[in-house]
N, C-alpha and C positions, 0 to 999 in steps of 0.2 A: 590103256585102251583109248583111241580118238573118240571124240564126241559122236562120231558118225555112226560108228559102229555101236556105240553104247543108244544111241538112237532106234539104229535099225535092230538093236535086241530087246529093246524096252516093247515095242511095234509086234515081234513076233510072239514075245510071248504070252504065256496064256492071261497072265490081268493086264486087264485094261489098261491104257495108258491115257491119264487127267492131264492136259496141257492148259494150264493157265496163259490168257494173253496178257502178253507186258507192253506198254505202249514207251518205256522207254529205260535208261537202262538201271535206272533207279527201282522203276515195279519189278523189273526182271530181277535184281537181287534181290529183295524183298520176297519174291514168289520161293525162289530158290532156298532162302531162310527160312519160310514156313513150311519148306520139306519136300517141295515138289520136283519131281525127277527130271524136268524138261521142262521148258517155255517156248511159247510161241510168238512170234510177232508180226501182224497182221495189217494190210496199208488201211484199212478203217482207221483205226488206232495212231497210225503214223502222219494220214495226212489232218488228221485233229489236232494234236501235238504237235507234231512238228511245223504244220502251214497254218492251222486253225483252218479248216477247209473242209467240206463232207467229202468223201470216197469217190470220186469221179473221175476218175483217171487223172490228174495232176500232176502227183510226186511221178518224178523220174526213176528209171534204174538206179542211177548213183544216190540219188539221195537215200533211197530204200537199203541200200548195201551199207550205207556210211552208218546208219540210223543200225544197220542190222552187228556191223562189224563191232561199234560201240557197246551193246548190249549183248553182243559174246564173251566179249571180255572183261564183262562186269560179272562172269557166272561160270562157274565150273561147270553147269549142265549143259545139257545138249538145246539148240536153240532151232526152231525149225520156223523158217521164214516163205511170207509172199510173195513170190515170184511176178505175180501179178497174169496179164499175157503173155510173160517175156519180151516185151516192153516192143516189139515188132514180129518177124518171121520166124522161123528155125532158126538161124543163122544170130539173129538179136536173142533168141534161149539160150545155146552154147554160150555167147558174153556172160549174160546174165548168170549161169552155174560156176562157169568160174570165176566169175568179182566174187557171188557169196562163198564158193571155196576157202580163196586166199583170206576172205573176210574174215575165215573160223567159224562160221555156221555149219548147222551139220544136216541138212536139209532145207529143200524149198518147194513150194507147191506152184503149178501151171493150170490156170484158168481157161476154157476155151471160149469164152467172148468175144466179143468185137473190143477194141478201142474206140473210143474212150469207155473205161470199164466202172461199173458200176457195183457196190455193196451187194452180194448176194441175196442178200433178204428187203433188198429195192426194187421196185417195180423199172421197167423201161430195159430190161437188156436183152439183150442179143448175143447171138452164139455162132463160133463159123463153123465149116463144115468141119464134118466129126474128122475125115482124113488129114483135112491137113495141121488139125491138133494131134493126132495119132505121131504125125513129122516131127512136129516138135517134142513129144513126151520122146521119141526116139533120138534126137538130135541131142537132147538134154543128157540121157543115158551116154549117146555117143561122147558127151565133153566133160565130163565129169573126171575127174583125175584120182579122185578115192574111191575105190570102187563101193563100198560104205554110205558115199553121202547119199541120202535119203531124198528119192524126187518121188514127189505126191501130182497125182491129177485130179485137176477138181470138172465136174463140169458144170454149168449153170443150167443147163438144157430142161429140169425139170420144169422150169417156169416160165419157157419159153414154147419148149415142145409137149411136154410130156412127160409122168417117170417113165413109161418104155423107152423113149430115147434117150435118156440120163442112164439107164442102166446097161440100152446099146454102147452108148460110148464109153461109158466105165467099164464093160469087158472087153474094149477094143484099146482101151489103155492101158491096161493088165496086160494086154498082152505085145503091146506097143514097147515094156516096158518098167512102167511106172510103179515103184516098190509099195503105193498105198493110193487107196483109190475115195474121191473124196467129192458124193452127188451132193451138192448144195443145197440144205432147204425144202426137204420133204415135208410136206404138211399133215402128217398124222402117221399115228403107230403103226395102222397097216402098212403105208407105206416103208416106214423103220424096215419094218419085220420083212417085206417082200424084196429091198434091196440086197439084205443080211442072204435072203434066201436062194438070190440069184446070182448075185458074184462073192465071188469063192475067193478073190484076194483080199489081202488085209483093209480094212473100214475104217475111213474117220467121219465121224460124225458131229455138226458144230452146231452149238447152242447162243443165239443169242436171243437175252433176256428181251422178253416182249416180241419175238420172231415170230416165223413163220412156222420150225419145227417144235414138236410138243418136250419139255425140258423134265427130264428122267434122271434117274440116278447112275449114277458111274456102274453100277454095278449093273442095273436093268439093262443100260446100252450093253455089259459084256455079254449078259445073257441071249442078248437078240445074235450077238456073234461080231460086234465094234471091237473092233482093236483101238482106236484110238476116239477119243472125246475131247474136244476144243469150247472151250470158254473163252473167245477172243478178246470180248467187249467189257468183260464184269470189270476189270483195273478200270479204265477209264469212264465208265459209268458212274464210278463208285466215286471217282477221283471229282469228277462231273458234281456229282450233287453234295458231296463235303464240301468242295470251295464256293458252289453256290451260296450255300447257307454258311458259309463264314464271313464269304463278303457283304454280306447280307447285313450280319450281324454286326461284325464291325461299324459298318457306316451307319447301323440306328445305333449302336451304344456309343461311338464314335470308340471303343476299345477293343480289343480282343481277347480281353481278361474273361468272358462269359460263355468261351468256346473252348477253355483251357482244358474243360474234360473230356473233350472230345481229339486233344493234340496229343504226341507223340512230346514227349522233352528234350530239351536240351541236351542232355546227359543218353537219353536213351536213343535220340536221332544218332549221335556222336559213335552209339557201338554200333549201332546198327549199319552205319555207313563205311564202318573199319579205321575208324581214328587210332581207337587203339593200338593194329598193326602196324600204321602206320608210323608210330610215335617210336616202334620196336626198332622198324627200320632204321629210321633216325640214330638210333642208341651204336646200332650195330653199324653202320658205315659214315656217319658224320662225325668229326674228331669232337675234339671233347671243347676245345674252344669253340668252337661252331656251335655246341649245342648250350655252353654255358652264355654265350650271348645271347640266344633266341631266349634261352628260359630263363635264366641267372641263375644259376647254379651248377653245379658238376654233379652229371654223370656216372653213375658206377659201373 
């Protein structure tokens, strides 16, 4: 089964679907290994990581697909990436679905902002007309070549106009379309509960830590009627304040012997990153001289 499809049924059916955000391809395996059925990766996350830069329209298409492509193939699950605006018109969508296609990703979500685009849960944005995001969720559908891969609409409009216009253009994207429908940034339950209430297509709803939406349990979002739940930000929060306070620490003890309980070892980074496998490979298609040189010994 494609990622896409194992996507698009993780999405329909009845629990909820937890997508941890991985900001590179490293957390993505890691996410994967603590059992989670899909990962997301989100341009907050990318342009931190990859540019050291806040979220404001920056990173490119290409760089987002290279970034995305990388971290597909670091994970058997299904990967569902930021589309961003699609980085221009309709016509810049259709590119954008198929790089992340060929990429191996199994979905991607379409924002209706303006350019340059700003972190959802940032003040200062702007949204174009709900019609000619409708174009593009339809252009997107139009160029997709699996019929499987999973395209999400998100809209920012709550913070701009209103929830009634966030949830006009969410049932105008349903039906433009768009296999998952994704209001940014509601600021309370009632609202949760009234968007759950009003559109009838499948729901992602994102949490980030210290946001604007109230942060619930996996299960509470199923009950309101969420298909899907996104934690974009928690890896590189978390990532955020471990290296703060290592370098911290380091530079008064001038060592990093008094942070050791807080590390991952040697031995344990090594499985976790597939040394192991790796060493298999070795066995099985590197001659034996080849591999008595590297290690000094033979092989069995």
């Amino acid at each position: 089964m494609s990622k896409s499809t194992t996507l698009k049924q993780l999405i329909l059916q009845k629990e909820i679907l937890v997508l941890p955000g991985a900001h590179d391809a490293l957390s993505a395996k890691i996410a994967q290994q603590a059992g989670f059925k899909a990962v997301t990766m989100g341009g907050y996350p990318i342009a931190a990581s990859y540019l050291g830069q806040p979220d404001v329209g920056y990173l490119t298409m290409t760089e987002m697909v290279d970034n995305g492509k990388r971290m597909a193939a670091a994970i058997d699950v299904p990967l569902l990436c930021d589309g961003d605006t699609g980085y221009g018109n309709a016509l810049s969508v259709m590119r954008t679905v198929r790089e992340y296609e060929k990429a191996g990703v199994a979905g991607v979500f379409f924002e209706d902002q303006e350019w340059p685009k700003r972190c959802g849960h940032m003040e200062g944005k702007r949204v174009i007309p709900m019609a000619e995001h409708c174009k593009k969720i339809e252009a997107a559908v139009k160029a997709k070549q699996d019929p499987d891969f999973v395209i999400t609409a998100r809209t920012d409009a709550r913070a701009v106009n209103g929830l009634e216009d966030a949830i006009r253009r969410g049932k105008a994207y349903a039906k433009a379309g768009a296999d998952l429908i994704f209001i940014e940034a509601p600021q309370s339950l009632d609202e949760l509960k009234y968007i759950c209430a009003e559109i009838k297509a499948p729901k992602m709803v994102n949490i980030v830590e210290h946001g604007k939406t109230p942060s619930l349990t996996a299960k509470d979002f199923e009950a309101m009627g969420f298909a899907v739940v996104v934690y974009p930000l928690s890896s590189l929060y978390a990532t955020a304040k471990v290296l703060t306070e290592l370098y911290a620490t380091m530079l008064s003890d001038g060592t990093s012997k008094n942070f050791e309980d807080r590390m991952i070892t040697f031995a344990e980074f090594n499985e976790l990153i597939g040394l192991s496998e790796y060493k298999k490979l070795e066995e099985q298609f590197l001659t034996q001289e080849t591999l008595q040189a590297k290690y000094g010994k033979t092989h069995s």
